[in-house]
Each structure stands twice: as C-alpha cells, then as structure tokens.
N, C-alpha and C positions, 0 to 999 in steps of 0.2 A: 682882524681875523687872521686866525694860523695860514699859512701859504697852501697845507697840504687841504686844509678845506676850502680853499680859494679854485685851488687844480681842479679836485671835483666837481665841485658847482660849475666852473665856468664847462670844461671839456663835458662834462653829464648835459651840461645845458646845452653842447654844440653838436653832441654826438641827439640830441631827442629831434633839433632843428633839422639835420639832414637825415634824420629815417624820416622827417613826416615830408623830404620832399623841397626844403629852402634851399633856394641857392646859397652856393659856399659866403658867397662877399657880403652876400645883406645879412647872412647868417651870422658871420664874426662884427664886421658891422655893428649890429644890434643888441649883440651881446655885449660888445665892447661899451657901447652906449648906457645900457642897463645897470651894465658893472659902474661904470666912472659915476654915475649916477648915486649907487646905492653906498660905493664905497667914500667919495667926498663932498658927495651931497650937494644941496641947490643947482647952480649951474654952472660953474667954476670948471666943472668935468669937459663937461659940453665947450665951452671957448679952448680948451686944450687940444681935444680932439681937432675941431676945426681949425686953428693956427697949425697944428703939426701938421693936418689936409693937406691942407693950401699951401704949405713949404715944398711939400712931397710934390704935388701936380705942378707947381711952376718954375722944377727945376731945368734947369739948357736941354739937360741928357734926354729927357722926356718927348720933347719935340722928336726924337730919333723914331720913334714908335711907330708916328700916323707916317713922315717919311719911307721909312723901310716899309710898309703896309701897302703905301702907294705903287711904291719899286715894283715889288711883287705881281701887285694886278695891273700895273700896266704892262711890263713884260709877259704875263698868262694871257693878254690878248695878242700877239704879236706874233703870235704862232710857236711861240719856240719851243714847244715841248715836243710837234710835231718835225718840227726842223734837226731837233737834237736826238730823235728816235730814227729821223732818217738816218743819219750820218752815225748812230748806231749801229744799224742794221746794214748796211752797205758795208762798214768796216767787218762787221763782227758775226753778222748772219750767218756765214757759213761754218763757224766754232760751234762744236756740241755744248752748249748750253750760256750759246754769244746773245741772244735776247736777253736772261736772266742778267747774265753778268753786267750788259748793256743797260741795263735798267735798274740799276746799282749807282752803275757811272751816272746815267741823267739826272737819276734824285738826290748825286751828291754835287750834280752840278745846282738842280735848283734850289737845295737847299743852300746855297752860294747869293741866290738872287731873291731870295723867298722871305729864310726866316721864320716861317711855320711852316708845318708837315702836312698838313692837309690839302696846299697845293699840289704839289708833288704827287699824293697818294692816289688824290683823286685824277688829274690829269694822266697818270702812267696806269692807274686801273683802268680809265679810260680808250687808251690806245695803244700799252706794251700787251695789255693782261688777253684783251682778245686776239693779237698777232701771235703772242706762243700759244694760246689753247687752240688757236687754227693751223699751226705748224705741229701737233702733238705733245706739246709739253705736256709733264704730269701737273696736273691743277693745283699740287701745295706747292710744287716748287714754284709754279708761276706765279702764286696768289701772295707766299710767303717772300720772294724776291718785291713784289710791289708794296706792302705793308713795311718791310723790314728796311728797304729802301726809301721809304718815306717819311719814316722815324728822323733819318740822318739833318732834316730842314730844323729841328731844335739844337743840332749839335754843333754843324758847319755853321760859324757866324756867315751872315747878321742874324742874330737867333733872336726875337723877342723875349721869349724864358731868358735866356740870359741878361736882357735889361731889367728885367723885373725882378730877378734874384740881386742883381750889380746893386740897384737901389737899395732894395730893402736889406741887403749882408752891407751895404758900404766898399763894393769891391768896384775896383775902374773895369769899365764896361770894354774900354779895348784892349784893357790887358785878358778880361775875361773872352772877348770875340779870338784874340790871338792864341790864346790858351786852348782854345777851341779845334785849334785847325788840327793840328797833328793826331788828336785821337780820332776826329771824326776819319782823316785820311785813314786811320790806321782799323778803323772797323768798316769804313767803306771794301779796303784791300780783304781784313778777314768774312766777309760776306762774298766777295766775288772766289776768295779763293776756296769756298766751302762749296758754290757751285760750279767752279771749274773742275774741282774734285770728284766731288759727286757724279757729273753729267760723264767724267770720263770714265768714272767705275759703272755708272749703270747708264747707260749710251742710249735706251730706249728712254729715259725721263726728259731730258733735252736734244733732241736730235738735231744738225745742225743744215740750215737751209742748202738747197741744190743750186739757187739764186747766184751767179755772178757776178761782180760790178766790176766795168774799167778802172783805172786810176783816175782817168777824168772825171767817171762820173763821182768818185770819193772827193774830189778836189771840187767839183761843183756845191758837193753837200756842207764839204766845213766852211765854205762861203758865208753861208746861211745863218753862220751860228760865233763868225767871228765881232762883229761887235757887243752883245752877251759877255763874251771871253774877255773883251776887253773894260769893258764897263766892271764885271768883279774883279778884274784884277785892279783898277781902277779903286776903286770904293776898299776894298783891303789894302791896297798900298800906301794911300796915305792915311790909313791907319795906324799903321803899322811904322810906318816912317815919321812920325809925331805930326806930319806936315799938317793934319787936319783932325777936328774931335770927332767920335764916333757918331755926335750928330750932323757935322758940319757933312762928313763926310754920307749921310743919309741924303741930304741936300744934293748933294752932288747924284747920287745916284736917283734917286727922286727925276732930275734933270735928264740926266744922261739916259732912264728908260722912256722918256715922252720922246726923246732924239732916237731910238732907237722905231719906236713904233711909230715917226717918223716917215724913218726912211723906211721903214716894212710898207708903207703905206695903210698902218691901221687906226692913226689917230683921227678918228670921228667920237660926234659926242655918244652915240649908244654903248661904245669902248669906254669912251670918259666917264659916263654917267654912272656906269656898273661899278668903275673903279673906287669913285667918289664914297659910293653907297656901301660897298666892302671894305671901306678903310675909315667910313664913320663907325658902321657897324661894328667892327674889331676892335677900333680904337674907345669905342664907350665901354666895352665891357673890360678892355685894361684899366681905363677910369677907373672903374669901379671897384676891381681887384683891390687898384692902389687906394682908394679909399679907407677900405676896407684894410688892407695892410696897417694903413696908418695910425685907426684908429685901435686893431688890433695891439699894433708894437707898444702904444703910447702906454696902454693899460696894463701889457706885460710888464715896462720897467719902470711906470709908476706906481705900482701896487704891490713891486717888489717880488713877485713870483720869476720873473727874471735869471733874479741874483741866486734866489732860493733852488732852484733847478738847476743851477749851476753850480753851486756850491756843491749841490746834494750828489751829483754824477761825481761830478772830482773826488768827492770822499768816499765812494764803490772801490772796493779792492783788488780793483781789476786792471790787468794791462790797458793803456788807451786802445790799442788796436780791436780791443773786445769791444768797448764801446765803440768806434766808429763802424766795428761788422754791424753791430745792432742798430746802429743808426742806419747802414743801409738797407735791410734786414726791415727795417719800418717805414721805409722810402717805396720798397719792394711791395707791402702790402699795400700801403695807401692807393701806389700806382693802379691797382687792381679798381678802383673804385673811386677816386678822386683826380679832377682832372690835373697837370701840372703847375698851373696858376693856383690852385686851391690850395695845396700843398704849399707852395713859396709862402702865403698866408698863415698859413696853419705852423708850420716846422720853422722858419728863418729863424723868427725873434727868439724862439727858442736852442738851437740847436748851433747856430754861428757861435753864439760867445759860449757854448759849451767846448766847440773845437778849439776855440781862439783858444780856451782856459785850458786846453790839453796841447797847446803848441802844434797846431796843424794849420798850414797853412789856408786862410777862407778862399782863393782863386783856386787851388786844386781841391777844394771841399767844395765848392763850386761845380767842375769839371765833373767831378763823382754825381752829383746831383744830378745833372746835366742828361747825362749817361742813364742815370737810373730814370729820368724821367722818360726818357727812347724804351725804357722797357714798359713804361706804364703806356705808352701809347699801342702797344703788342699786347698787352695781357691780359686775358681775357678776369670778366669776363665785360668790363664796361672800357677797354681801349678805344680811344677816338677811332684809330684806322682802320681799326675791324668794321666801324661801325661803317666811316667810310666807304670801305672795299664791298658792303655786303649791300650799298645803294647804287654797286655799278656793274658786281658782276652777273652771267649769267642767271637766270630764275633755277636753273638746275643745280648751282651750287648752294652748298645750306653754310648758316653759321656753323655747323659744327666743321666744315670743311675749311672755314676759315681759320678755326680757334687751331685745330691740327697742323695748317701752315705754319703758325710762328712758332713754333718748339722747337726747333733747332736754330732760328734766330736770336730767340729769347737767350740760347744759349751760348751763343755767341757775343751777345751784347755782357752776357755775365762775363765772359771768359775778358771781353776787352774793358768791361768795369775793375777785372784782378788783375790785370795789367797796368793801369794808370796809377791800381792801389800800390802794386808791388814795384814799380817805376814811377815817383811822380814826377820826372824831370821831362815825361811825354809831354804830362798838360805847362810845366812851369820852366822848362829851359826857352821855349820860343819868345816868352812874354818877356822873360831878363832880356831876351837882347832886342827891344822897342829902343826907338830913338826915344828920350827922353823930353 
C-alpha cells in the first residue's frame, strides 16, 4: 500500500479512537496491532510487536521510573513543601510580591525531587495559593504563579517526560536531565522576575507582609529543609559526574528520601502504604504508554511510513528552521488536548529522524519538546494543572479565572522556548561538559 494511504488510514483511524473517548496508549496500541496484522498477515506481526515490548520494558534505565516516583511520595509525606513555604515566607514575606516569587522557588525546588508537576501544583495550591489570597494577592497572580510554577517538575530533572522521550528518541537520559537544568533555572528566574516587576509597578496586586522574622528564626527554618537540599544535590551530582547511571542514581535517592522521612519522623506504614500505591499507580500507566510506544514505533519503521515522512519533509522547499517552527507550532496544539506522554507516543517515531535528517541536534530537540510540553500542562482548555488548581481552589473562583491566569505565563514559557531556539548551547553546553 502507498504510504500516503497508510498515513490516513492509520491517523483517520487515531484521530475517530480519541473523539469517541479511548485512551491515547490502547488507542495506538490497537491500532498498531490491527495494522501489523492486516499489513504482514497471520501472526508474524504480533511476535514483533511483542519482542520489541519486552526489549523496551526490561531495559536498566526503566527501573529509574518507579524509583524517582517513590522519591517523590515519600518526600510529599515529610512535610517539606510545608517546611519550604515556611522558610519562603520568613525570607521573602515582607517583598511586594515575596509569596508569588516564593512559590516559583518551591516548585522549582520540587520539581528537583519530584519529577512530575502535579506534585508541586497541588501541594502549593494547597498551602501558597490560600496564604497570598488571605494577605490580598490579586487571584490570577496567585493562581497563575502556582500552575506556572508547577509546570517547572517536567523541566528540572528527574523529569519522568524526559525518560520516556530519552527512550523512545534513543537520547541518554542524563545527558537529557543535565540538559535540563539550565533552561529550567532560566524560566524559573523569567517567572519570578515578571512578578517581581509586576508587583512593583502595580503594589496593590502583591502587597508585601507587615510580619518580621529574626535571623534566628530564618536559621531555624532552613534547618528544616537542609537535608532535601542535600539529597538533590546528591542524586544530580553523581549524575552529572559519571560516578553513577541515572538509574543507579534513582536508587540512591529512593534511599536517601526513606532516610530523610526517617529522621522527619514520618515513616510509618499509612506514609508507606500511600507511597507504594502512587508509584504502582503511575508506574503502570508509564507501562502502558511504553507499550504502546513500542508497538506504535515498530509499525512506523516497519511499514516504511517512517522513511516516507521523512524523506517527504526534507524534499519541502523550505528553510529547516520553518520546519522546526511548525513542528513546534504542532506540539503547541496537541498540548491543548493531549496529555505529554501521549504526544511522546504519537510525534517521537515520527518527528526525531526528521530533525536528525535536518542536522539538529535530538537532546536540544528534546529540551524544546520538554518546554513545549510546560505549556501544554497551562493551556487551556484540557491542561492537567488547570485541572488540578480548580480541585483546590476556593468554590468562588471559576475556571474561567484560571484559564486568565496563565497568559502571561504561557507567554513567558514561549519567550524561554525562543530563547533555547535562538541559543542552543543553554540546553547542550552543560551536558558537553558530563564526566564521561
């Protein structure tokens, strides 16, 4: 069969699956199966699919996943988001618009420890979002600092997204976490310095607490939060310094957060048991993604649509930089309506060896992704953190008060996606210089 009738039928077939409602991974999944079926017939299809499965699920790097998952919800019982708002608030409380800012920094610390945004989003809607709307904040800045802030746990390694993209593009996972740090620092800096700006031009939208703290009492608060501190600095450095693999290095943190809740004195089994059941939970639906990846990729470069969509973009007459605006430009819509594992699914098998065949590098086409996926968790109208933010805030604020919040984040997150585009040595000078 021609490729250009292969494209239709298969995406005609993906795009009727998810209006009536299938999730993304059984959707391609199924598809994939249908296809390998109808295109080499009997069952030849079917042992391909499953050999490539089963290579993809029992790779080293994999193990990283439920590890870092662990991390995560065992440090979210330990108390430290409450620990690290204090020692926000002490420092920064008295700056016109030191919460907002303050709540920048926490979710760029957790997403440090985290690895997904929905930690973060929920835990700071939780306990930043009602502290500035009882000190007078204006509600988008509040609302919009905690969504925008919470986006940063896919960008700052350990990011899961970025395992899942490492895998399925073939990019190393710790040059990709390292690759990571410097935009995330560098969109954390342009989100606090948009409301540091802001709150000082218009002073009634952040006003800044009347509250004093000693220096003791500041010195009592970072107590609370220095081993945290030490644990990711831990878990990134021997990353970063070859001494350990991104999964060994998950191991260690894994470890290092049961020692932490420890000494917090929160490890009990109601702690543990929660933990267990949020890192099976998360960890079977990545399952199932990569499944579904697999069986997806196998059929794209066995069936030769692949090669053909490749070829076919390189022969466009156009500068490559057109093509990668439009590649993001489709990242941008999907974001609206597909969640970022759905996407990695859908766009990898396709869109990697189209960059590779236009000489760009996959780790900073990676980065770009990365970025563009923080805007799909903002964009209305089916972003996770919206969704999140509107199961925690007040009953008086509506969706539409959320959706209003991220627009000048959204536009920020664009302004630091043309940044990494127009500079790529932000995402790919730190990773050149890994120990080897």
């Amino acid at each position: 069969m021609e490729p250009i009738f292969l494209l239709i039928i298969f995406f005609g077939g993906l795009l009727v699956l998810l209006a009536i409602g299938f999730p993304v991974a059984f959707s391609l999944a199924s598809l994939a199966t249908v296809f390998s079926y109808w295109l080499w017939g009997g069952t030849a299809g079917f042992f391909t699919i499953i050999s490539t499965d089963y290579g993809k699920l029992t790779e080293f790097i994999i193990i990283a996943i439920p590890l870092f998952i662990f991390m995560a919800g065992t440090l979210q019982h330990t108390g430290i988001a409450d620990d690290l708002y204090e020692l926000i608030y002490r420092f920064m409380g008295a700056l016109r618009g030191g919460l907002g800012m303050g709540t920048i920094i926490i979710c760029a610390i957790f997403a440090a420890m985290a690895g997904i945004s929905t930690v973060a989003t929920a835990a700071m809607g939780l306990i930043a979002l009602p502290s500035m709307l009882e000190r007078k904040y204006d509600k988008n800045l509040a609302i919009g600092s905690v969504c925008a802030g919470g986006a940063l746990g896919i960008l700052i390694p350990p990011s899961i997204i970025m395992i899942l993209y490492g895998v399925e593009a073939g990019v190393s996972i710790g040059k990709l976490f390292i690759g990571g740090i410097i935009p995330g620092i560098l969109l954390a800096i342009l989100f606090i310095l948009y409301i540091g700006i802001r709150s000082w031009l218009q002073p009634e939208l952040a006003p800044g607490s009347s509250i004093k703290f000693t220096s003791k009492e500041k010195i009592v608060a970072m107590r609370n939060v220095i081993l945290p501190f030490l644990l990711i600095t831990l878990v990134l450095g021997v990353i970063y310094t070859g001494v350990c693999t991104p999964t060994e290095a998950a191991g260690i943190g894994a470890f290092g957060a049961l020692l932490c809740a420890l000494m917090k004195g929160k490890l009990n089994w109601p702690n543990l048991k929660e933990t267990f059941q949020m890192t099976v939970r998360i960890n079977a639906m990545v399952c199932w993604i990569m499944i579904s990846a697999g069986a997806f990729s196998k059929m794209v470069a066995v069936s030769g649509l692949g090669d053909w969509i490749c070829e076919s973009v390189g022969a466009v007459p156009v500068s490559r930089w057109v093509i990668l605006a439009f590649i993001q430009f489709i990242f941008l819509i999907l974001g609206m309506f597909l969640d970022p594992a759905g996407i990695i699914l859908i766009t990898t098998p396709i869109f990697v060896p189209i960059i590779m065949n236009l000489g760009f590098d996959p780790l900073w086409f990676g980065i770009l992704f990365i970025i563009n996926m923080e805007m799909a968790y903002i964009t209305p109208p089916f972003g996770f953190n919206l969704f999140i933010m509107r199961g925690v805030v007040p009953p008086e604020i509506s969706m539409g008060d959320i959706y209003r919040s991220i627009i000048p984040f959204v536009g920020i997150q664009a302004l630091c996606l043309l940044l990494i585009i127009l500079f790529p040595g932000l995402a790919t000078w730190l990773p050149a210089q890994m120990v080897k």
